[in-house]
C-alpha positions, 0 to 999 in steps of 0.5 A: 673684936673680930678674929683673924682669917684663916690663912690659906695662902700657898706660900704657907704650909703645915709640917709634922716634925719628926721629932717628938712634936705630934702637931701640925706647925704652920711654916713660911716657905721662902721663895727659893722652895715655893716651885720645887715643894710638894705634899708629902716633901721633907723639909728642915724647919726652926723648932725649939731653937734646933733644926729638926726634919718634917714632912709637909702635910698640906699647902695653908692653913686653918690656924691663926699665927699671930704676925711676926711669929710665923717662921720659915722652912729652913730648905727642901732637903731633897727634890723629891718627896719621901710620901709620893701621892699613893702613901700620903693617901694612906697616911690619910687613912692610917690617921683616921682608922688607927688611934695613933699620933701622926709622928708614929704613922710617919715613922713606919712609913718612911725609912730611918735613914730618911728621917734622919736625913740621908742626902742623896746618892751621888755617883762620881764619873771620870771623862778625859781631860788634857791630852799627855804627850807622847813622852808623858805616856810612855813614862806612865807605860813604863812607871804605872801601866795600870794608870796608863791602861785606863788613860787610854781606855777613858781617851776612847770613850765619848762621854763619862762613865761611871768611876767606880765600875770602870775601876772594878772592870779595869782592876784599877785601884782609886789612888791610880785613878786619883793621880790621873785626875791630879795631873790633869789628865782625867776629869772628875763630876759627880751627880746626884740619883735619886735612891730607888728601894730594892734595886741591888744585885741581891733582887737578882740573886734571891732564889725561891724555895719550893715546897709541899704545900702544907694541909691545913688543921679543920681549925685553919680550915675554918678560919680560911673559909670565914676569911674566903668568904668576906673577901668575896664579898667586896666590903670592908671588914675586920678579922682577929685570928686567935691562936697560940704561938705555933698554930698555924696562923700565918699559914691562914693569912697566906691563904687570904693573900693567895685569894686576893693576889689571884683576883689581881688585887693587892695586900700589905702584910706587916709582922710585929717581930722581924724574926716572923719575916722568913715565913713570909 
């Protein structure tokens, strides 16, 4: 009896589930998903009688899913994929260098947050709503001279603006605010933004810390030069550093880096113990 085809269609994809399951599982994607779904996507899929959360891997498969027992991804949890093109290349690597599941390779790279399903951030925006008579503002005036500030400030305004920075500005509280949109003078959308890493107002605070550089031990002095010396030489390579706490090994790594970083190239420096973090 002949064996059934492969199915390479891209209504099918393959998903690693977060969730302990360390094989690639073909899944149907239903028509709503088909134009927004991307490599690198995570989705939330039937497994085990529960709803756990995935990343798509590839678009088809190589597998042979008998018919009937194919199921579907249940939805597309964001728009946008949590492994854009550049980590999924270096999922790809990571998957061939390192003996490690694909599940524990997903995990460094995509936040906790995301893999238990963090939902978009939304940002609430107040505009102007039904126009209060004269005999209405005046008793706000008289009542609730804070709701009346920001009434006739947002009346000004051409286009929403963003609720929670108009109340810190204005001083306002968000119950002043809430009784302006419950009489209808004020209205209330929300939208969703994308969730960008690092942009806070800390990034704008940090303060670099100079010092006097460090000379290095003939043993550290060593182990730069042999480093130096195999970046120079544009090809792949591995180094181990041996040493005891407190000998100086990450002074060597800095080293490395600041060869590499000088000659425009880039360098990915992961610590075990987040407490080894500062001395980055």
């Amino acid at each position: 009896m002949p064996k059934p085809k492969p199915n390479r269609d891209t209504s099918i994809v393959e998903v690693i589930a977060l969730s302990g399951f360390d094989k690639a599982l073909a899944y149907a994607v239903p028509r709503t998903c088909q134009g927004a779904l991307k490599l690198g996507s995570l989705v939330r899929i039937p497994l085990r009688r529960r709803s756990e959360l995935g990343v798509v891997l590839r678009f088809g498969t190589e597998q042979v899913v008998p018919p009937g027992k194919l199921k579907m991804i249940f939805e597309l949890v964001q728009p946008y994929p949590v492994l854009p093109p550049d980590l999924m290349e270096l999922f790809r690597w990571a998957q061939q260098y390192y003996a490690a599941t694909p599940e524990s390779i997903l995990e460094t790279m995509i936040p906790a947050a995301i893999r238990k399903g963090m939902k978009p951030k939304t940002r609430l925006y107040i505009s102007k709503g039904k126009a209060p008579t004269a005999e209405e503002l005046a008793t706000l005036e008289k009542r609730a001279p804070k709701q009346a500030a920001i009434l006739k400030f947002i009346r000004q305004q051409v286009k929403p603006l963003p609720r929670a920075d108009i109340l810190k500005a204005m001083k306002v509280s968000a119950s002043a605010c809430d009784g302006l949109v419950g009489k209808g003078f004020l209205r209330e959308t929300d939208t969703e933004e994308e969730r960008i890493a690092y942009e806070d107002e800390l990034g704008d605070q940090e303060a670099v810390v100079t010092e006097t550089r460090p000379v290095l031990t003939d043993e550290q002095d060593v182990a730069v030069t042999a480093i130096h010396k195999a970046i120079s030489a544009e090809a792949f390579s591995v180094r181990l550093l041996h040493g005891v706490t407190g000998s100086g090994k990450t002074e060597v790594y800095l080293n490395a880096i600041e060869k590499i970083v000088a000659e425009g190239g880039g360098v990915i420096f992961l610590v075990p113990e987040v407490a080894l973090a500062p001395q980055t």
